[in-house]
C-alpha positions in Angstrom: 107.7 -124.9 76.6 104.8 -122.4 76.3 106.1 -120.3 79.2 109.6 -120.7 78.2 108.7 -118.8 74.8 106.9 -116.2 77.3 110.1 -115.6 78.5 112.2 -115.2 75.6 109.6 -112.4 74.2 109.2 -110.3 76.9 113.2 -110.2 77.7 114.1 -107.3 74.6 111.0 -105.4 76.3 112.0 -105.8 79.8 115.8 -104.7 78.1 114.2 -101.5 76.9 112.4 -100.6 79.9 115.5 -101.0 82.1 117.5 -98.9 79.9 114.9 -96.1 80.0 114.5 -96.2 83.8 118.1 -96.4 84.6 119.9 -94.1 81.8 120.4 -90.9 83.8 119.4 -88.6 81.4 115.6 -89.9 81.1 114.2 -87.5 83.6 116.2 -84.3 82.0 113.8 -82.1 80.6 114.8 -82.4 76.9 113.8 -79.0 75.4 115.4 -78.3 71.8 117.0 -75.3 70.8 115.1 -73.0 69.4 117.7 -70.5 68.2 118.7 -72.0 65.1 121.6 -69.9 64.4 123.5 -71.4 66.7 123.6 -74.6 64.3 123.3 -75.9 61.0 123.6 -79.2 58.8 126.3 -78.2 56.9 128.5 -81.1 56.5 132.3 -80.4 56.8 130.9 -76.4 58.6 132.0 -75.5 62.1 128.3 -75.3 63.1 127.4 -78.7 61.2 126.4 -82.0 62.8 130.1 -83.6 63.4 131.2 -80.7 65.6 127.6 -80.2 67.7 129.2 -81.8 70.4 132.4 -79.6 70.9 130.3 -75.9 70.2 128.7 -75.9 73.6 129.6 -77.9 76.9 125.5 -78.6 77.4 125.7 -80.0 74.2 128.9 -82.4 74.7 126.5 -85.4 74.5 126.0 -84.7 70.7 129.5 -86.1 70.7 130.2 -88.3 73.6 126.4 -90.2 74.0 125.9 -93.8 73.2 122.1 -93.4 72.6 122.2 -91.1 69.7 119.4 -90.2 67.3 118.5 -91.0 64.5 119.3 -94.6 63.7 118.6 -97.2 60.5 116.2 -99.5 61.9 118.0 -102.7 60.0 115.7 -105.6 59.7 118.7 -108.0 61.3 118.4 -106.2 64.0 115.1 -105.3 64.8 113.0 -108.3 67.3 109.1 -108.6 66.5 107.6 -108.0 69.7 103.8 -108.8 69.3 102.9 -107.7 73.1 104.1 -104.2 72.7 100.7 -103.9 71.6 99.2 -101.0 69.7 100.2 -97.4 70.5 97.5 -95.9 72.5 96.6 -92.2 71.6 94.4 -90.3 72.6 94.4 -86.9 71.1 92.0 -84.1 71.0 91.1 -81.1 68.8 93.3 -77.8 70.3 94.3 -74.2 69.3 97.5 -74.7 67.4 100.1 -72.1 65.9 102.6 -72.7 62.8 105.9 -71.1 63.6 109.3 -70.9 61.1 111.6 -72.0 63.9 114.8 -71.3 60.6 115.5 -74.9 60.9 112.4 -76.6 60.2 108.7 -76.0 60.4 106.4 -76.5 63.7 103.0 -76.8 64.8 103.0 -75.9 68.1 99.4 -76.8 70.4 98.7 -73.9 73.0 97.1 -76.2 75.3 96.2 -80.2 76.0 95.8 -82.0 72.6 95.8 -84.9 74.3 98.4 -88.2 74.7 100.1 -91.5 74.2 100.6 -93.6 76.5 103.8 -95.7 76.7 105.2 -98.6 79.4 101.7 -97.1 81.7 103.4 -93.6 81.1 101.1 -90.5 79.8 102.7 -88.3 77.5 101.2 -85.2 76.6 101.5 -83.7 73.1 103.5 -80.5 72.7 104.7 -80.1 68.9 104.7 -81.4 65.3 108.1 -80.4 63.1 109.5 -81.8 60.0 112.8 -83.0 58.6 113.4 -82.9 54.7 115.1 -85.8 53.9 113.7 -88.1 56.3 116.5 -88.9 59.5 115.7 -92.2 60.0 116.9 -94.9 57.2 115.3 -98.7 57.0 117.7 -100.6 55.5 119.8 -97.9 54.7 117.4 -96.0 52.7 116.5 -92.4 53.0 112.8 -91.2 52.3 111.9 -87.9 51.1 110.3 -86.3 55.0 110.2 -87.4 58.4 107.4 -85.6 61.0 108.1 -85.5 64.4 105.4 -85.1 67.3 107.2 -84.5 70.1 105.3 -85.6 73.9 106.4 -84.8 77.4 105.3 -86.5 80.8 104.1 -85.3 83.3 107.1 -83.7 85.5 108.4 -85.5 88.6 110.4 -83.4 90.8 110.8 -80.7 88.5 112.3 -83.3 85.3 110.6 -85.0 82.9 110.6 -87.7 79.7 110.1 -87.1 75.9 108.3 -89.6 73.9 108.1 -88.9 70.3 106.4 -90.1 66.9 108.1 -90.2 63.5 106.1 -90.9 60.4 107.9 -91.0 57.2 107.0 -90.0 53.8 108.0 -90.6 49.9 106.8 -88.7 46.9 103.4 -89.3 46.0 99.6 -88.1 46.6 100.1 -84.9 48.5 99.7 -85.1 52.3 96.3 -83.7 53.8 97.4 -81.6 56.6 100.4 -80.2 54.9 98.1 -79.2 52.1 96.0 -77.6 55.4 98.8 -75.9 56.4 100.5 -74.7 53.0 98.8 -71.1 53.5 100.1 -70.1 56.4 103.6 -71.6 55.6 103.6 -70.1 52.3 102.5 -66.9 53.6 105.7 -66.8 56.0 108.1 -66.4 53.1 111.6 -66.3 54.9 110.5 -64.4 57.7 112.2 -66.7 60.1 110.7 -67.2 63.7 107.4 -66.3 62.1 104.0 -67.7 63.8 100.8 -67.7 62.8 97.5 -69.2 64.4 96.0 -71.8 62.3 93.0 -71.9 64.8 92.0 -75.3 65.6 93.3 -78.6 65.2 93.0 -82.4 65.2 96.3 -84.0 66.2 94.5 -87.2 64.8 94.4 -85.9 61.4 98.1 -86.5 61.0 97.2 -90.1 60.1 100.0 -93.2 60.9 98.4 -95.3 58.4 99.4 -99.2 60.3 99.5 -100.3 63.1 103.2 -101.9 63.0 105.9 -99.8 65.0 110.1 -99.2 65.7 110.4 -99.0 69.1 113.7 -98.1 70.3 115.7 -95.5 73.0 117.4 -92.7 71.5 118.4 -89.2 72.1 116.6 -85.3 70.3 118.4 -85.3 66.7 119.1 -81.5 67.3 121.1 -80.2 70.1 121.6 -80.6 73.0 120.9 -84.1 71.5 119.6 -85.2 75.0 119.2 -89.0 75.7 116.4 -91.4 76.9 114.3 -90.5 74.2 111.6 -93.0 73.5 111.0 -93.1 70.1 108.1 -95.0 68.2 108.6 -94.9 64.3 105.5 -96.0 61.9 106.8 -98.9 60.1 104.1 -97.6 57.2 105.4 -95.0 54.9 102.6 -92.4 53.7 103.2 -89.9 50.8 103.8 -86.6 50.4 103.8 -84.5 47.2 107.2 -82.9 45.2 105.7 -79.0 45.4 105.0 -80.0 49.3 108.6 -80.8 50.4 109.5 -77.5 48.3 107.3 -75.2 50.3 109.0 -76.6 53.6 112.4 -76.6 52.7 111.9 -72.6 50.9 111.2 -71.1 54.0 113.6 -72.3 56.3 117.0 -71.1 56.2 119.4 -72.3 53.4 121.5 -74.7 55.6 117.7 -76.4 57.0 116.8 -77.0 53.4 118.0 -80.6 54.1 117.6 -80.6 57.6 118.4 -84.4 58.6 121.2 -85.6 61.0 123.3 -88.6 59.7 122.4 -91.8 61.0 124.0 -92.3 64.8 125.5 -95.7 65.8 123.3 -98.0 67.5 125.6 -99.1 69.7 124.3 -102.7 70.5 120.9 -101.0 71.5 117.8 -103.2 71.0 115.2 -102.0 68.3 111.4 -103.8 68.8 109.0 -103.6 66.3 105.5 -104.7 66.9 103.7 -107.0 64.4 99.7 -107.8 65.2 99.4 -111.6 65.7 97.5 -112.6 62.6 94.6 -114.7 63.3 95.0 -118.4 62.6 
């Protein structure tokens, strides 16, 4: 009986792991745009999210992918997967530089700041951004911000995979490293594809708060909206002040103020979450 329960929790991992190694999009390289004119999030516009797809052939997966991001991470559909174990980082203090990309904010590391490692993958930390409403939903509901940190593996002939963090936020006590950062984004005004060296800086400041995790295979939320994406969501939500979600969304442009994609279809994908075993 014991090894038949074995069995039975390790089969939505081994699911996951499949997908991600046969989906033929996981080794693309999955760089974002960073010319922000060529999109916005204006529902209803001929830039906006519901015609991404069509704008661009590279970008047809926007309309025509099953693995899209981001998702609501419903509780009947979510598994508790306790040997997902804890998300292993491994970060390290790097120069960093803040840069208005129009559509959001980024903090962008000039060199190694270390890594996560994921199914015995290393990914290596590139960026931090933010989304203002949050573009994941639990349970349908919408928080206030969602950060992104945005790893790549190492390459293997020439292509590599994307893992990302999202941590979201509601209003409350004001977040530390936004209240680090508010100078140098306040400074920017809207003087789009602005950047500025903030000097050095702790990825592991940017604090996750629990240990419990969404685990799940998606795509980027921004065009080309490429798939394969492993994304790990914090099940914890930290907070974030009023006058801090102003700041971001006043320099961006005007169509990034609210800068979240709708929710994608899941598409009978599997979502894990991971839940310590509590002592007995």
């Amino acid at each position: 009986m014991k090894h038949q329960t074995r069995s039975i929790v390790f089969l939505p991992n081994l699911l996951i792991l499949l997908t991600i190694l046969l989906h033929p999009n996981i080794w693309s390289v999955a760089q974002e745009v960073e010319d922000e004119s060529e999109f916005n999030y204006i529902q209803g516009n001929e830039k906006g999210p519901s015609n991404w797809g069509t704008m661009k052939k590279e970008w047809k997966t926007c309309k025509t992918g099953k693995m899209q991001s981001p998702i609501d991470l419903s509780s009947h559909r979510v598994r508790v997967v306790p040997n997902l174990g804890e998300l292993k980082k491994f970060y390290k203090p790097q120069n960093a530089t803040v840069k208005n990309r129009g559509h959001d904010i980024e903090v962008k590391w000039e060199a190694d700041a270390g890594s996560i490692i994921i199914n015995g993958t290393e990914f290596f930390l590139h960026q931090s951004h933010w989304h203002t409403p949050s573009e994941h939903t639990i349970n349908g509901r919408r928080y206030e911000l969602e950060l992104h940190m945005v790893h790549e593996s190492r390459k293997i002939n020439g292509k590599s995979k994307i893992a990302v963090v999202g941590v979201m936020y509601n209003i409350g006590q004001p977040d530390p490293v936004l209240n680090k950062l508010s100078k140098y984004i306040k400074s920017m005004g809207s003087d789009h594809e602005a950047e500025k060296s903030i000097g050095v800086m702790d990825p592991s400041e940017i604090k996750l708060g629990g240990k419990k995790y969404y685990r799940y295979v998606g795509s980027l939320t921004i065009p080309p909206c490429t798939e394969g994406v492993i994304w790990t969501i914090n099940k914890k939500i930290r907070s974030v002040s009023k006058a801090q979600i102003n700041f971001l969304r006043e320099a961006v442009h005007n169509h990034a103020q609210r800068n979240a994609r709708p929710a994608q279809s899941l598409n009978r994908r599997g979502i894990q979450l991971y839940g310590p075993k509590r002592k007995e």
